[in-house]
C-alpha positions in Angstrom: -17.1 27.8 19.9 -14.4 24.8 20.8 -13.9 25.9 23.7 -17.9 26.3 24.6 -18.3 22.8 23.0 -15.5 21.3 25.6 -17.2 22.8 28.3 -20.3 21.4 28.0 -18.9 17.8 27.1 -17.0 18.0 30.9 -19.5 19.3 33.3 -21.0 17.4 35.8 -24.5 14.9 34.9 -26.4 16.7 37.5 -25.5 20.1 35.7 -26.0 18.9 32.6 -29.3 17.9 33.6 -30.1 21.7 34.1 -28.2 23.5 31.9 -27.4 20.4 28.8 -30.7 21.1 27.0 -30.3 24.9 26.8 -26.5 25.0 25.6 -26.3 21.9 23.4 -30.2 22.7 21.7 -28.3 25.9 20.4 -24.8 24.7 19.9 -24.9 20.8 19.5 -24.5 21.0 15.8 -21.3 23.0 16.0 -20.2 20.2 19.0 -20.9 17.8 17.0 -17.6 18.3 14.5 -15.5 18.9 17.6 -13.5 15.9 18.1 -14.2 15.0 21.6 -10.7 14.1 23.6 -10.3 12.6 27.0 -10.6 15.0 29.9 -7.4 16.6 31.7 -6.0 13.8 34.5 -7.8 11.1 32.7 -6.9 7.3 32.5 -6.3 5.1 29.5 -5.3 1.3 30.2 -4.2 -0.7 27.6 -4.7 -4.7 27.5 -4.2 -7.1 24.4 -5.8 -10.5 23.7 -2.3 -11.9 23.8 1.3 -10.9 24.4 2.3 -13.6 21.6 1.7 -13.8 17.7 3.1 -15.5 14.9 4.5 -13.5 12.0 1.2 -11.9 10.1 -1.0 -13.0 13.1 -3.3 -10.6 15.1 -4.1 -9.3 18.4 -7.2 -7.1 19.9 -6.2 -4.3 21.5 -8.7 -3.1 24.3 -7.9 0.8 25.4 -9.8 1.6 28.6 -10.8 5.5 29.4 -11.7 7.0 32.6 -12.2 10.5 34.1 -10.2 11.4 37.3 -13.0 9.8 39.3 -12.9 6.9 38.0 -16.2 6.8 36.0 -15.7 6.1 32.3 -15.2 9.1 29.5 -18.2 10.0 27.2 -19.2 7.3 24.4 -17.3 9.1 21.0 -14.0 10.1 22.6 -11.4 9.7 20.6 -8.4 7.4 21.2 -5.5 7.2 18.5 -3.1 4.2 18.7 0.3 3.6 17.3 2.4 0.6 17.5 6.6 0.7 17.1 6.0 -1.9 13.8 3.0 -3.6 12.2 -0.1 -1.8 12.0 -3.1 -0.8 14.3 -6.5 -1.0 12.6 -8.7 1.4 13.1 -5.5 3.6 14.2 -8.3 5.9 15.6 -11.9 5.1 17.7 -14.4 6.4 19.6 -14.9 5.2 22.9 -18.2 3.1 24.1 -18.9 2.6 27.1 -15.4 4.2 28.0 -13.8 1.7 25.7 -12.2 1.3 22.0 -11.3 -2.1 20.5 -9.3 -2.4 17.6 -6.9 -5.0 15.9 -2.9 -5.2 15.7 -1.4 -6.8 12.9 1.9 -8.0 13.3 3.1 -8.1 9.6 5.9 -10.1 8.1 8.5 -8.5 10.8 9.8 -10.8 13.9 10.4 -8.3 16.8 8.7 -7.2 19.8 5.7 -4.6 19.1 5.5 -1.5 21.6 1.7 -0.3 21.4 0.6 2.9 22.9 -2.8 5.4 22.5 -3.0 9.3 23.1 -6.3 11.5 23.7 -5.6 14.9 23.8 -3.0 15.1 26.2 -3.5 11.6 28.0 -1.3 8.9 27.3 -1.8 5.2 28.3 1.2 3.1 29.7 2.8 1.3 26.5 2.1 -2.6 25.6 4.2 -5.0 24.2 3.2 -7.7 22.1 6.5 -10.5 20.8 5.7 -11.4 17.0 7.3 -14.6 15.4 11.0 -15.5 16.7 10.7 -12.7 19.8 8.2 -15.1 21.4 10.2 -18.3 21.0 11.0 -19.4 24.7 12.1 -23.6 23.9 13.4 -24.9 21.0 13.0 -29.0 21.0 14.6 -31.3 18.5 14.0 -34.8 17.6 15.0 -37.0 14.4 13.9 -39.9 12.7 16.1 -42.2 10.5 14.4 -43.1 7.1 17.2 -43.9 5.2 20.8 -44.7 5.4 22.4 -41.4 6.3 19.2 -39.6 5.9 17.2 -38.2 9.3 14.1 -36.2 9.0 14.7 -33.5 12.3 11.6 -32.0 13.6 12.1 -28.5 15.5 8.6 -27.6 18.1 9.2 -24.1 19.3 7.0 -23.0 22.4 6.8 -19.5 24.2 6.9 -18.9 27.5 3.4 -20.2 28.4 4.3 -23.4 27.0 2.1 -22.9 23.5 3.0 -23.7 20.2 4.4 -21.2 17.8 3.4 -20.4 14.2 5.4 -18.7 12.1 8.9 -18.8 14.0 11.9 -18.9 10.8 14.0 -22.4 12.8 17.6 -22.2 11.2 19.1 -25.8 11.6 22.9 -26.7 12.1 25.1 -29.7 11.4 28.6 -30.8 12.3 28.5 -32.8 9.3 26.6 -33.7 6.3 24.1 -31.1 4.4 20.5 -29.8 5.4 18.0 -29.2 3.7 16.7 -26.8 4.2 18.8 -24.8 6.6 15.9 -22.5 7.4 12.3 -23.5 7.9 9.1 -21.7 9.3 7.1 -23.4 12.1 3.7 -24.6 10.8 0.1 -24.3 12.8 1.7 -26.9 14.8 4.7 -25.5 16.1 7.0 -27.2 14.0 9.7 -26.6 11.3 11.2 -29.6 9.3 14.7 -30.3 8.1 16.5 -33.4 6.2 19.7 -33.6 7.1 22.0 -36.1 4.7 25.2 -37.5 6.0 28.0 -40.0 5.4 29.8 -39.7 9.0 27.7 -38.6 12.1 26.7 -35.7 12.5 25.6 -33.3 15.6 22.7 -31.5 14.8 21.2 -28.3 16.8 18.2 -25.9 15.9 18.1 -22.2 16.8 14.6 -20.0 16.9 14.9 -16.3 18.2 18.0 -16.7 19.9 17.0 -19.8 21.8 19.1 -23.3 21.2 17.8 -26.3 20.8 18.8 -30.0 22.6 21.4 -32.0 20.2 20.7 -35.1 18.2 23.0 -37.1 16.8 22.6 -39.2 13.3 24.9 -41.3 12.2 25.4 -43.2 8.4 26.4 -45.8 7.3 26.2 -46.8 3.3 25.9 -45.3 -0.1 25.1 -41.5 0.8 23.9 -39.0 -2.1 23.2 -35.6 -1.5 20.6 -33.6 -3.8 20.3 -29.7 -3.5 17.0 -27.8 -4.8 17.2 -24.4 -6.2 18.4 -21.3 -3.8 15.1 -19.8 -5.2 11.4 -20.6 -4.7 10.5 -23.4 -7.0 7.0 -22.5 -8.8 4.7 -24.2 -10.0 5.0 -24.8 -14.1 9.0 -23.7 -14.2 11.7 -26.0 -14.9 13.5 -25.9 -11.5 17.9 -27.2 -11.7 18.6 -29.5 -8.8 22.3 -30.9 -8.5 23.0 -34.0 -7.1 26.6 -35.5 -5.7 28.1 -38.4 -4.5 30.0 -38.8 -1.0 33.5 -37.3 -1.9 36.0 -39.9 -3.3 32.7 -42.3 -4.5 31.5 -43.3 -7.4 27.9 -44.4 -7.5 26.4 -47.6 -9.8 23.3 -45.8 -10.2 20.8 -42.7 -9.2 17.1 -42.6 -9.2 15.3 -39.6 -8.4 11.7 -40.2 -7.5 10.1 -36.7 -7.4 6.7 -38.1 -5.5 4.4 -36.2 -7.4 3.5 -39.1 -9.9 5.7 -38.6 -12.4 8.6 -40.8 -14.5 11.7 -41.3 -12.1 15.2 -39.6 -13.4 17.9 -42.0 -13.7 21.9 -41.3 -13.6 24.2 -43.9 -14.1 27.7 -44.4 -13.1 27.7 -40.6 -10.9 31.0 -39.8 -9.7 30.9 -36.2 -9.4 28.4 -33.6 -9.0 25.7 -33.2 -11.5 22.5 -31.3 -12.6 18.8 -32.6 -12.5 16.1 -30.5 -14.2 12.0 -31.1 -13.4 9.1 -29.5 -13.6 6.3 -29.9 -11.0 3.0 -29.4 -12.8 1.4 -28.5 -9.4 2.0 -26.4 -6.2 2.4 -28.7 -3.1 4.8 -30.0 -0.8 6.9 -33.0 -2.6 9.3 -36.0 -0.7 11.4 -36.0 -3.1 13.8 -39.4 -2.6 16.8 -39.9 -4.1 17.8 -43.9 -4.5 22.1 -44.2 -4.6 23.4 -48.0 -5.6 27.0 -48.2 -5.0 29.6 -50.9 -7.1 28.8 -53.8 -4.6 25.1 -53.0 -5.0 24.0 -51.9 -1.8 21.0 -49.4 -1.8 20.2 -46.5 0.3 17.7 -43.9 -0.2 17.8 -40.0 0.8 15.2 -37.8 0.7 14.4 -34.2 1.0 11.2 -32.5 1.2 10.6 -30.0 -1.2 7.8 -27.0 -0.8 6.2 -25.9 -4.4 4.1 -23.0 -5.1 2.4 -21.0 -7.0 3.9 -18.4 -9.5 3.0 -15.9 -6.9 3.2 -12.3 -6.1 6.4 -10.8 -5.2 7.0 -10.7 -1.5 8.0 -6.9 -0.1 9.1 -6.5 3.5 9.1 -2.5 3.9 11.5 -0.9 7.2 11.1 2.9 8.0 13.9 4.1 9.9 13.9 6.0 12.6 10.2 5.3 13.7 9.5 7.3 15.3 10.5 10.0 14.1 11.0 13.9 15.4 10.2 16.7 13.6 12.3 19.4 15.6 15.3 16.5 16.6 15.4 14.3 13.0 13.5 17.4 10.5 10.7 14.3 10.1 13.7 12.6 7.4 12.6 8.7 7.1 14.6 6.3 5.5 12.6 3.6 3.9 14.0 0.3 2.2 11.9 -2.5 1.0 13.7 -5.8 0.4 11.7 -8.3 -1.9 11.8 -12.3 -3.0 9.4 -14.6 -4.5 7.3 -14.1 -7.3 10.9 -13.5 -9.3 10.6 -16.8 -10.9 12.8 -17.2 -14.6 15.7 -14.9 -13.6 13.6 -11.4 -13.3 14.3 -8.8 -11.1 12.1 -5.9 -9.8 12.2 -2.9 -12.1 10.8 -0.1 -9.6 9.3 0.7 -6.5 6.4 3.1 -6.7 6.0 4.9 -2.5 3.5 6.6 -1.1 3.8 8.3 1.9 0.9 8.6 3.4 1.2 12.5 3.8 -0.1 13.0 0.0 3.6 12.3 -1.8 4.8 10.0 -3.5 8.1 9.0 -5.5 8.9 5.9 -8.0 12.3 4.7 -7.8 14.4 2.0 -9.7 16.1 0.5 -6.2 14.5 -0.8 -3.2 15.3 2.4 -0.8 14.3 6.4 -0.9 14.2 9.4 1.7 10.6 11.2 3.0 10.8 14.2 5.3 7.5 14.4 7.0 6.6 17.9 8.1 4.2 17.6 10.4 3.5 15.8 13.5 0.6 12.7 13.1 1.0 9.2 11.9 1.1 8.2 8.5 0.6 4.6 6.3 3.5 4.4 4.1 3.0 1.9 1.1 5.5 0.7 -1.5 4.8 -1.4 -4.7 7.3 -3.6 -6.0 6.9 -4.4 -10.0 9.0 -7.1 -11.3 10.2 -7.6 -15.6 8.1 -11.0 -15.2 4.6 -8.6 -14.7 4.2 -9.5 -10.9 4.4 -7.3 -8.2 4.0 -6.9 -4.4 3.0 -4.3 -1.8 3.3 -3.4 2.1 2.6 -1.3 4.3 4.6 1.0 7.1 3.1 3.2 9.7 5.2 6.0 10.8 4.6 7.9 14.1 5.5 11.7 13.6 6.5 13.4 16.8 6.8 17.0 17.6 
């Protein structure tokens, strides 16, 4: 009966003109739960809306299908796409007129994407599409001065058609003084901001996906304080520890921390050493925080950092599969999996365990952030992990995993 129901689907209009209404009146409902795949020698073509996405952006994916003469397959053939990381949604469609659109999601991963789609046994010519840092092609840095020793550094990351990049992780360097912070994400805009305090000059450079910023140089001069926020997310409603230092070998009159969110000021008097500041910011936002040093002879200058609040959100999971893809007769279909998480572990929790599923019908709860899956047949498969932490919030992500022969 398949093999009846292929026949039909591949003959020539003319003849199905003459012979279509006999055959398919007494077999179409049988045809009908055939999957119908692209011809033998057929085409498939692959374009994307764009070659560049920020980390978690999108991209439509546009598979083209043709029959050896050119002329487009019949409307419901079925084309399944797979992509090296992120996912493709649908992962399988049916052509209309000879084509199936779907939607790649890039996920939390930086990397370049390689997206490819199958019908029976035709195979389209594989796409890539760079996500986050793998798209960064210029890094530009400027600074501006708004306190004695303090310069607020501004990194614009472009790709390689000149357009701003969303999403890019900027890591900033100093030859002196400290930075805060050392790693920033690019907004909508293209840009990722830094405060770098000093008290000498300093040489500061900004790197995105392998690409190296132009050098500016700040210099100081003054009363220099440095204040240093949590290694943690801050949250919103939890008393977060900031420390706060002197210049080595100074001794400072008096401190005042404004925290900009319309709250009382904290005062420290007489500071020669390092110290520890505790606030709470009622709201989620991003603060100027400004830190006001007065040194024995009086004079005043301010340093300021910029300091991102949020919510007491869910934990963030970031979830690898390795290899992928993966062999059944070279590998046995064995996947290692590891899911690495942050945020959301607010008041010194931890995760407490990872619950997987593999997408093949198993599953496995573990107490650390890795496990093994052997996949046993060829196909490809939506992994998920959940990540519960002691504080009651949790996280998920997703995987697909490409199963090969």
């Amino acid at each position: 009966m398949r093999l009846l129901c292929l026949l039909v689907s591949h003959v020539s209009r003319p003849s199905l003109a003459v012979i279509g209404v006999l055959l398919l009146a007494t077999f179409g409902s049988a045809c009908d739960k055939v999957p119908l795949l692209a011809p033998t020698e057929s085409t498939i073509t692959l374009n994307v809306s764009t070659t560049t996405v920020p980390v978690s952006g999108t991209a439509q994916v546009i598979a083209s299908v043709t029959e050896k003469p050119g002329t487009p397959v019949q409307n419901g053939t079925v084309v399944t796409f797979t992509s090296s990381f992120g996912t493709v949604e649908p992962a399988e469609g049916r052509t209309e007129g000879g084509k199936v659109t779907v939607t790649f999601r890039a996920g939390t991963q930086s990397g370049t994407a390689v997206i490819g789609a199958f019908s029976g046994a035709t195979r389209s010519e594989t796409v890539e599409v760079k996500v986050g840092g793998a798209a960064a092609a210029t890094v530009s840095l400027r600074s501006r001065v708004i306190g004695v020793g303090v310069a607020e550094l501004t990194a614009t990351v472009l790709d390689e058609s000149g357009n701003l990049l969303p999403g890019v992780p900027v890591t900033f360097s100093t030859t002196a003084g400290q930075l805060n912070p050392g790693q920033a994400v690019t907004d909508s805009n293209g840009e990722a901001r830094s405060t770098l305090s000093t008290s000498r000059e300093a040489t500061v450079t900004a790197q995105a996906g392998g690409k190296t910023s132009n050098t500016v140089t700040v210099s100081a001069t003054g009363p220099s304080v440095t204040i240093t926020p949590p290694t943690t997310a801050i949250e919103a409603g939890i008393p977060a520890a900031f420390r706060i230092a002197p210049a080595t070998g100074t001794v400072l009159r008096d401190v005042v921390v404004d925290w900009g969110d319309n709250t009382s000021p904290t005062r420290v008097a007489s500071l020669a050493a390092e110290t520890q500041v505790v606030h709470t910011f009622a709201r989620a936002g991003v603060y100027t925080v400004t830190v006001t040093a007065t040194d024995a002879q009086g004079i005043t200058a301010p340093s300021v950092i910029i300091v991102n609040v949020v919510e007491q959100s869910t934990v963030s999971v970031i979830l690898t599969a390795t290899p992928n893809p993966v062999s059944v007769a070279t590998n046995q279909g064995l996947v290692a999996f590891t899911a690495t998480t942050g945020g959301g572990l607010g008041g010194g929790t931890t995760v407490s365990s990872f619950t997987w599923d593999f997408g093949d019908g198993q599953g496995a709860t573990t107490t650390g952030g890795s496990t093994n899956h052997r996949y046993s047949a060829p196909g490809n498969y939506i992994a998920t992990v959940v990540a519960r932490a002691q504080n009651g919030t949790q996280g998920s992500n997703q995987v697909t995993v490409r199963v090969t022969p």
